[in-house]
VEXDREN-2710 file (C-alpha; in Angstrom, 1 decimal):
% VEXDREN-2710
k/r/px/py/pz
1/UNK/67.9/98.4/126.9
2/UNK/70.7/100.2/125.5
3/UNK/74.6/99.3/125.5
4/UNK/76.8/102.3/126.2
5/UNK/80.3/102.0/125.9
6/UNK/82.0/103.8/128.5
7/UNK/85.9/104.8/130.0
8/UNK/87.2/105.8/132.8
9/UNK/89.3/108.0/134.0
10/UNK/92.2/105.7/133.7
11/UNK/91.7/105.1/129.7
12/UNK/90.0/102.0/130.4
13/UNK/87.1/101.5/127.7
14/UNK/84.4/98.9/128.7
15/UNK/80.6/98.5/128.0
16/UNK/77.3/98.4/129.9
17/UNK/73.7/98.0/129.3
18/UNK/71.3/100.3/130.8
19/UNK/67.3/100.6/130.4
20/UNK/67.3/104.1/129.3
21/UNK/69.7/106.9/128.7
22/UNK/68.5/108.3/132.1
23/UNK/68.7/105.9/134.1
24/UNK/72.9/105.7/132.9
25/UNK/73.0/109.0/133.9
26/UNK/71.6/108.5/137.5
27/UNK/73.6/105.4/138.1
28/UNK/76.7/106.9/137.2
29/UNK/76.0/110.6/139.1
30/UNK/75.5/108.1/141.6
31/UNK/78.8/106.5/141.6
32/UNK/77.2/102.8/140.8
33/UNK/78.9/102.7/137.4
34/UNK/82.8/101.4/138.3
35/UNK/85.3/100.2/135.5
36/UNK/85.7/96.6/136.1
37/UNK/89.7/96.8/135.2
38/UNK/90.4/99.4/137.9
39/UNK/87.1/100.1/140.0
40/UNK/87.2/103.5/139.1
41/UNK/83.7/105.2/139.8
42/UNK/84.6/108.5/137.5
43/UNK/83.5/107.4/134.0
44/UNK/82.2/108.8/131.1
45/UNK/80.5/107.8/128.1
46/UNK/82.9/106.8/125.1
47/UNK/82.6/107.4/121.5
48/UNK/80.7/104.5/119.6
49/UNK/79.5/103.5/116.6
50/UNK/76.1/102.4/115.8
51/UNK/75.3/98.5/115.7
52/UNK/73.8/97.9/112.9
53/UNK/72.2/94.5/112.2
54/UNK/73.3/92.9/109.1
55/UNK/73.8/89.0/110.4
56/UNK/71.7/86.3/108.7
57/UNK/68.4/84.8/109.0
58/UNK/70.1/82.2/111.2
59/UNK/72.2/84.4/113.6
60/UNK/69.1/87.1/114.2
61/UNK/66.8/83.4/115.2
62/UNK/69.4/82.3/117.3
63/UNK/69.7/85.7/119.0
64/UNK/66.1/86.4/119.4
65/UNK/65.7/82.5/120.7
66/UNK/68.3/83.3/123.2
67/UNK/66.6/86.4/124.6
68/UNK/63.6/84.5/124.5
69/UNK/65.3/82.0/127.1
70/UNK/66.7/84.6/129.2
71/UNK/63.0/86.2/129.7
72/UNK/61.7/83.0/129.8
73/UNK/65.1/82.4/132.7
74/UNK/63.8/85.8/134.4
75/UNK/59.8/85.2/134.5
76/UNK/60.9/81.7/136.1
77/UNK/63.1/83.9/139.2
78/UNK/59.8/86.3/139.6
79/UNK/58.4/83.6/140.3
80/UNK/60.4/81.8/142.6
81/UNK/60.9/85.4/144.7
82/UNK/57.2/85.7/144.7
83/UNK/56.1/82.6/146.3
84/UNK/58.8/82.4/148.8
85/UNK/59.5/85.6/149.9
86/UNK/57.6/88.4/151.3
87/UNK/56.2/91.6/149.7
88/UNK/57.4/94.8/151.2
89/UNK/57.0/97.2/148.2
90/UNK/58.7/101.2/148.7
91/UNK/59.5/100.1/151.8
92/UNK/62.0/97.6/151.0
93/UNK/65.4/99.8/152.0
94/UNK/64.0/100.1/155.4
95/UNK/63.1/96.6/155.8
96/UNK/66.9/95.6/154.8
97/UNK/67.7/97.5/156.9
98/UNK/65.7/96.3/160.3
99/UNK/67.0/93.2/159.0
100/UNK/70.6/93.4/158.4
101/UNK/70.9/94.9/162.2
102/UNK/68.6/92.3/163.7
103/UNK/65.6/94.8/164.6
104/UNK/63.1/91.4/163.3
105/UNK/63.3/88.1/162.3
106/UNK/65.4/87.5/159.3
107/UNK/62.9/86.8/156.4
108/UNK/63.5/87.2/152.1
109/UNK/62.1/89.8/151.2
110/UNK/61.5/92.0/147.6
111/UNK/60.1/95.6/147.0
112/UNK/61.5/98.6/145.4
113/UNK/64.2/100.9/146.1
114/UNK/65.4/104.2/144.2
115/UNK/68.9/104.5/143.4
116/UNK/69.8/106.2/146.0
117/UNK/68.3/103.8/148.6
118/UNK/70.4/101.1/147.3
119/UNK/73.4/102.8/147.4
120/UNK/73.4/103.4/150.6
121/UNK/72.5/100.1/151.2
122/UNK/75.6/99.0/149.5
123/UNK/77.3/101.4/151.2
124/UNK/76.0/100.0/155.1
125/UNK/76.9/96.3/153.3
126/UNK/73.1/95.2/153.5
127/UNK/73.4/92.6/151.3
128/UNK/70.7/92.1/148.5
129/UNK/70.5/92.0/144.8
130/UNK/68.8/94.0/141.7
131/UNK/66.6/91.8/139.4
132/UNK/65.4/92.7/135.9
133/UNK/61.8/92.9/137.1
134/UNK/60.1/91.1/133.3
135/UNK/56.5/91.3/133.2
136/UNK/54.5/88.3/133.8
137/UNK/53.1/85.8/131.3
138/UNK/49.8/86.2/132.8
139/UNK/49.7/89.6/132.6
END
């Protein structure tokens, strides 16, 4: 993951974490990246300055015990959305979709969808969610 600070159009400076530098770059030709002060979708990335680690012993266990949580938080929600919902894989934008306008039987369902496909369905208001996907503890 990387944080990107980032400002918008209006002089707003905020930041954002993305998974790589190119997936920032699709998001925000996209117009998924919006200031949170204004909702401006035109934003660009500001000037920062490295973060360097120089905390003690204590904060860096504290951090990495907190991360450790959150995956720990995350493996838990696969979990749950694997066992109670249904498998739909690429195909999951057009099964929102068949869904949201009452084609089938409402159901939950999880799959994959590019960027594109789930801005459009944001767009259609098909509502649904993106999850930080962690990899199993099995696996």
């Amino acid at each position: 993951m990387i944080l990107f600070d980032l400002r918008c159009t209006k002089g707003h400076v905020f930041e954002a974490w993305f998974p790589s530098n190119a997936s920032y770059d699709g998001q925000a030709k996209a117009g998924a990246v919006a200031c949170p002060a204004c909702g401006s979708r035109k934003v660009e990335k500001a000037p920062m300055a490295p973060r360097i680690g120089k905390g003690s012993d204590v904060a860096r266990q504290q951090v990495a015990a907190e991360l450790a949580e959150t995956k720990r938080q995350l493996q838990e929600l696969r979990a749950k959305v694997e066992s109670n919902c249904d498998y739909v894989g690429a195909k999951f934008a057009e099964e929102a979709r068949r869904i949201h306008h009452g084609e089938v039987a409402h159901r939950d369902i999880y799959g994959e969808a590019t960027d594109d496909e789930a801005k459009e369905l944001s767009d259609e208001g098909v509502e649904f969610a993106r999850i930080p996907w962690v990899q199993r503890q099995d696996s």
